[in-house]
N, C-alpha and C positions, 0 to 999 in steps of 0.2 A: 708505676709498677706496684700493683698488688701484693705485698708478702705478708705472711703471717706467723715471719720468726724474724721481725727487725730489731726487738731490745736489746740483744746481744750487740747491734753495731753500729758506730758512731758515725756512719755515713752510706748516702744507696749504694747498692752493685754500678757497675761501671754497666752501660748499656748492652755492650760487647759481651761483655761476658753473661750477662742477664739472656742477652738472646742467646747465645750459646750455648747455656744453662738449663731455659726452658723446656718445658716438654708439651705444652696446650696443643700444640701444633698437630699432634698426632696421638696421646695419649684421650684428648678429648674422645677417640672410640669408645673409652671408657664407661661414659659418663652414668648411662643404666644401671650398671654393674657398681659405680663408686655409690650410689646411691642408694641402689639396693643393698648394699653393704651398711652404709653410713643408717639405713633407717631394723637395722636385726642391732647395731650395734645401741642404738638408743633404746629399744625397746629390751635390751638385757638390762641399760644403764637403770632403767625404772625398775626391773622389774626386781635389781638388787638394792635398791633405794639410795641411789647415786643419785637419780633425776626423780622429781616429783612425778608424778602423773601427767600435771600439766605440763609442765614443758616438757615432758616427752610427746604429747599431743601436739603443743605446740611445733615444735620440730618437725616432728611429720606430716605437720599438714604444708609447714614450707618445704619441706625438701620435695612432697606429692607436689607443688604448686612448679616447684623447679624444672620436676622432669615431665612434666606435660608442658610448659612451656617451652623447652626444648625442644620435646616432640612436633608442635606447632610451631616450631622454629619462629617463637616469638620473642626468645631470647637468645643472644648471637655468643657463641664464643670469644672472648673478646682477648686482646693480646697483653692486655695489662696484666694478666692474671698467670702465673708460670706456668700451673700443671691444674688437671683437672680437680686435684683435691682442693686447690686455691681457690679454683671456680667456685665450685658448688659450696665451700663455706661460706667465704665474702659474701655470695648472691644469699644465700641463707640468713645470715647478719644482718644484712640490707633488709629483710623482710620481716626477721622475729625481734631484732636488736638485741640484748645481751644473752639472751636466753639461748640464740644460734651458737654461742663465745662455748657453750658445754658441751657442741657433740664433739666436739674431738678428746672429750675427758677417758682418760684410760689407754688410750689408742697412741701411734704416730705415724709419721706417713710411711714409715718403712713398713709395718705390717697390712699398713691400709693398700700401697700399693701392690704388697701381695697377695694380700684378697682379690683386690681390684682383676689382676692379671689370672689369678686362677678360677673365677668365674667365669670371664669372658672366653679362657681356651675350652672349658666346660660345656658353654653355649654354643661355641664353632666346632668341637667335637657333635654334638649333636646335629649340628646342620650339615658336616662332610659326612658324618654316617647315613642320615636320610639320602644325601643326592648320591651315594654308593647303592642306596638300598634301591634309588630308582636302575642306575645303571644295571645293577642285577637282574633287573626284572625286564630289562629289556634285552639285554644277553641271554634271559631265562627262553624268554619267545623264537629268540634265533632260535635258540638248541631246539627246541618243540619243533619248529619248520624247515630243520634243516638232519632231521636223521638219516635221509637219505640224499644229501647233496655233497658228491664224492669228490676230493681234490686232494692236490699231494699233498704227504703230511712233509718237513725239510728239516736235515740234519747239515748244517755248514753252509747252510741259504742254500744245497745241492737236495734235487727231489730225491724221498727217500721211499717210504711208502704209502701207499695210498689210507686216506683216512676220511671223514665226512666234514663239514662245515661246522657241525653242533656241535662236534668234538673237539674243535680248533675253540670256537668259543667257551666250550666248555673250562677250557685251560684258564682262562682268563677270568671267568666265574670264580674259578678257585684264588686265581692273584687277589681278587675284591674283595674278596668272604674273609680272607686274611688279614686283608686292610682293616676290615671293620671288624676284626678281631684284635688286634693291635689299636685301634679306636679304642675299645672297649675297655683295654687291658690299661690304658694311660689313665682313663677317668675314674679307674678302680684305684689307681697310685697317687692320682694328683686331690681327689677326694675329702684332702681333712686342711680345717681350718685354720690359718694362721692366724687369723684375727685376736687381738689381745694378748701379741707378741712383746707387741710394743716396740721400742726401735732395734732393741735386743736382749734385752734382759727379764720383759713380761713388766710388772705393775703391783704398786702397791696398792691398788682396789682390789673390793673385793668380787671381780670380774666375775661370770659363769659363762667359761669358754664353752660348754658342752651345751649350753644351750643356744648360746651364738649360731654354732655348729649349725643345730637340729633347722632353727629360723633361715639359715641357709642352703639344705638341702647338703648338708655336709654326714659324712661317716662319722665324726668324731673332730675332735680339735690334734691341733700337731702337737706334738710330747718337747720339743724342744726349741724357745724361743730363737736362741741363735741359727741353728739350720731355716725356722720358717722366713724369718726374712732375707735369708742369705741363698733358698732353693730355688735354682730355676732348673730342675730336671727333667720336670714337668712339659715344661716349655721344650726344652731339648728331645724330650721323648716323641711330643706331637710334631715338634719340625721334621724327625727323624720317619714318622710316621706319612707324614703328605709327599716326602721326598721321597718314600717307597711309591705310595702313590703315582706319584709323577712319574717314576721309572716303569711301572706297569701300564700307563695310559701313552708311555710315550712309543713303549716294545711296540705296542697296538697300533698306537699310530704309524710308526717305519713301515709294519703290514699292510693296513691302509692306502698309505703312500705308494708302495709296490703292487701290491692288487690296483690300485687304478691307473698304472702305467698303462703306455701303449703295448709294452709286453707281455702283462701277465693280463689283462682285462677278466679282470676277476670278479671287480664289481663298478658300477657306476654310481659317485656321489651326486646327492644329489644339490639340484643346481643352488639352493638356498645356503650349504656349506662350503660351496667354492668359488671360486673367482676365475675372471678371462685374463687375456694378457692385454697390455695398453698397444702390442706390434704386431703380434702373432695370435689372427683369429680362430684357428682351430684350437686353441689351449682351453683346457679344463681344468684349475689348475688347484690341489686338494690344501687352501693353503690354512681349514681350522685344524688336519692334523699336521701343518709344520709347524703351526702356530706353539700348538700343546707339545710338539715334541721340543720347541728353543725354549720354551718358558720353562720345563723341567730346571734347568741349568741354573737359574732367578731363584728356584725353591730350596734347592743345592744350595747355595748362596748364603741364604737365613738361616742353615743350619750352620754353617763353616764358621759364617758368621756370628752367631753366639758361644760356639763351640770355643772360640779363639777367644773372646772376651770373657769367657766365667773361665780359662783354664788359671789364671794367676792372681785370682781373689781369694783373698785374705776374710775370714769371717771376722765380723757378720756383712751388712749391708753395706757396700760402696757406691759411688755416684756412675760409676763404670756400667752398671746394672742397668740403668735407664736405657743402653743398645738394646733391651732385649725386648722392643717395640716395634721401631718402624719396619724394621724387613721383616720383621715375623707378620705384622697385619698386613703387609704386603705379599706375603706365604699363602697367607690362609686366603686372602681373597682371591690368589691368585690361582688357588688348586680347586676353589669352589666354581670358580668363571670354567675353566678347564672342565671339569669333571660334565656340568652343564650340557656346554658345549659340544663334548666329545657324545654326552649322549644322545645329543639333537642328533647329529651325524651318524653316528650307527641307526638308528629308528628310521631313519630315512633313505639310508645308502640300496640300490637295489644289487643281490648275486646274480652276476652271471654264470647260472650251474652248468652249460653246457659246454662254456669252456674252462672249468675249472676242472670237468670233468676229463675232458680231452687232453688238458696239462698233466692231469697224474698218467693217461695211457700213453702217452707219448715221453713221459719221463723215467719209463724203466720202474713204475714205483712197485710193479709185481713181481718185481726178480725175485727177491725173499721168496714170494709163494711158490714160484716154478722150482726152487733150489727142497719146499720142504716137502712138497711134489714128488720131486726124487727118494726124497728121505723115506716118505711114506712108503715107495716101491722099493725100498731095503739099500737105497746107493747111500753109501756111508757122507755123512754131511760136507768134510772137505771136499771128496769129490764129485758131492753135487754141487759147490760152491763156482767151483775150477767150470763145470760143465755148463753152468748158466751163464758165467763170466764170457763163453765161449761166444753163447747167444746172442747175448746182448751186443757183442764185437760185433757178428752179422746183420744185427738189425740196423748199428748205426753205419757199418757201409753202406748200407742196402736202400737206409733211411727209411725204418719200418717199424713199427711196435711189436712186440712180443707175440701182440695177440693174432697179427697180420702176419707171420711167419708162417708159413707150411707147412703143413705136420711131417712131411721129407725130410724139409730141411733139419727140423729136429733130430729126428731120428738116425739123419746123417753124423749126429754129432752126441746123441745116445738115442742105443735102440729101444730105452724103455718106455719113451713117451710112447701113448698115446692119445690116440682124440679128445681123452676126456682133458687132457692138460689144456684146453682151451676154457674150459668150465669152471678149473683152477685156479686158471690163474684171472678171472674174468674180474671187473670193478669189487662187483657184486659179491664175491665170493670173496676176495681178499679182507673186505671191508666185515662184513656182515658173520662173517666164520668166527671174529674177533670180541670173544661174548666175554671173557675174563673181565672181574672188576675193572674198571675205569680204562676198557680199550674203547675201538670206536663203534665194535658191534653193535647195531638197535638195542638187541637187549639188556645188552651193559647199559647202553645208554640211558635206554626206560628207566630202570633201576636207578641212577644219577638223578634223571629229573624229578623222580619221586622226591630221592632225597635233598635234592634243592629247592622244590615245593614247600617241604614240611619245615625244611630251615628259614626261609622266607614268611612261610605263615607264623611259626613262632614267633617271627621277629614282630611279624603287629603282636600279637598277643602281649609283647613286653610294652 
């Protein structure tokens, strides 16, 4: 067993508790990150004449020799060692001999491990924003080719009024835009460097945290050692951020699911996203969005679960803290596999517009129009409300749509239709009339897609 704080005790850790203790296991994700940490902290160490020149050269070129053998998985993780920082020192030592014994001067693994942890959310902030910024842009296309594919919009899963396909995505565009706003808003808070914290109290060298920082791609250094190794808010803000995530990939998916029912055949996935049944050969069966919809629950999970373990820590750093690893990398990989995924599957699902279109006329979703119909010909809004309610009773005795009714029969039940209320109340006309910002009218719509272009192309510009 590798350790590199035995003086203090008169005999090893008991096995048990060593493995119980450890963290290689799963903190090894690390290792890039403890590295690229470990090589801004040397290179301050010299630059404040802590370390010679040379052994800070020296250092760096074993710890460069470290993480490219890693990389070429020429050097194995090995279980002797507890946690990644043990790794990468020993293997260091091993390679420079006492000169390795000096990067951990000024530092301890409390601050180290919180560098560690807020680089790496840093880096997976960047990689769930990319695979958002693709999803956008494949929702952006729906919207483009779909400003005229007409389907119910639903209030209480009951048809309400008729709206288009671009529209319905359009909503979801806005849930992502959000997300990667909330992205955005976490990397602006979690930003400043803890390094040269120390275990809690900071150090008696004579450190330069600010430049640490700069070497790290940081805003600035943290103003208080006790909060830096004692913060996981950071961490809790990005779990809190992928579990929204998941909650708007999974709304989607429930849709999904229902549009490719036998009832609603709204759209057909395609065959590369779905599976058959082992009994029943006609099944189609949509199982990457059930898949994304149960794993939401797993991300849920990582939050509850660190939420529960930082609520009763005592400042500064506790060994409690170490939870705030395995289910959270199991979060993040697990919203990035999802996001992936979910977007293979929309890019590839094909609409059925004609019967999407058939489900909004046959779902009553032009009542509204026929009621403001009335309104326009001066019958005071209740009782055109009362007077369509009427219709609509007729059509479904009759088992008929709105549009399929007689202009008789209207008029048997007010005399001020006429003819044109077919014109009214048509797809076309319900849909397309609807030009106010953000309805489902074309021209509202144009308008949206403009402004989801210009937001999209700023984002490469950044």
């Amino acid at each position: 067993m590798a350790q590199l704080w035995g003086g203090r005790f008169t005999k090893e850790t008991d096995q048990l508790v060593y493995n119980f203790n450890a963290s290689l296991g799963f903190d090894k994700k690390l290792y890039k990150q403890d590295i690229q940490g470990s090589m801004a902290h040397v290179k301050m160490l010299a630059k404040q004449g802590i370390l010679t020149e040379q052994e800070k050269d020296e250092i760096l070129k074993g710890l460069t020799e470290i993480l490219q053998d890693i990389e070429e998985k020429k050097l194995e993780f090995s279980p002797e060692y507890e946690d990644i920082h043990s790794f990468v020192e020993a293997n260091l030592i091993k390679r420079t001999g006492d000169v390795g014994k000096k990067l951990h001067t000024g530092r301890s693994r409390n601050d180290q491990v919180a560098l560690d942890m807020k680089l790496y959310v840093r880096d997976e902030i960047q990689e769930t924003d990319m695979l958002l910024k693709e999803l956008l842009e494949t929702l952006l296309k729906l919207m483009e080719d779909n400003l005229h594919t007409y389907m119910p919009g639903f209030t209480h899963l009951q048809k309400a009024q008729p709206i288009t396909a671009a529209h319905h995505f359009g909503a979801y565009f806005e849930m992502f835009k959000r997300d990667r706003s909330r992205l955005a808003d976490t990397k602006k808070r979690l930003n400043y460097c803890p390094l040269g914290s120390g275990a809690l109290a900071g150090t008696t060298y004579p450190l330069d945290r600010e430049y640490t920082a700069e070497l790290l791609g940081f805003d600035g250094a943290t103003l208080n050692s006790m909060d830096s190794v004692a913060d996981r808010d950071y961490l809790i803000e990005y779990l809190s951020d992928l579990s929204v995530i998941m909650m708007h990939l999974s709304r989607f998916c429930e849709e999904i699911i229902l549009w490719n029912s036998n009832e609603y055949q709204f759209i057909e996935i395609d065959d590369g996203y779905s599976t058959g049944s082992s009994i029943m050969p006609q099944k189609k069966n949509p199982d990457i969005a059930e898949l994304v919809r149960g794993k939401t629950g797993r991300v849920y999970g990582a939050l509850m679960s660190l939420l529960t373990t930082m609520k009763g820590i005592p400042l500064a750093y506790n060994k409690d803290m170490q939870e705030d690893k395995e289910l959270a990398f199991d979060a993040m990989d697990t919203v990035k596999g999802c996001i992936a995924l979910f977007n293979g599957m929309l890019e590839t699902m094909e609409l059925k517009k004609e019967n999407m279109e058939k489900s909004a006329k046959n779902g009553f979703t032009n009542a509204t129009d026929a009621a403001d119909y009335l309104v326009k010909k001066g019958v005071p809004f209740r009782d055109a409300h009362s007077i369509v309610g009427e219709l609509v009773l007729f059509c479904v005795k009759n088992q008929i749509s709105l549009d399929e009714m007689p202009l008789e029969e209207y008029q048997k039940i007010s005399p001020v239709f006429e003819q044109d209320i077919y014109e009214a109340i048509s797809m076309k006309t319900c849909v397309e009339t609807r030009n106010t910002i953000g309805a489902p009218g074309p021209e509202a719509m144009k308008k949206v897609l403009e402004i989801q272009k210009k937001y999209l192309e700023d984002c490469e510009k950044h």
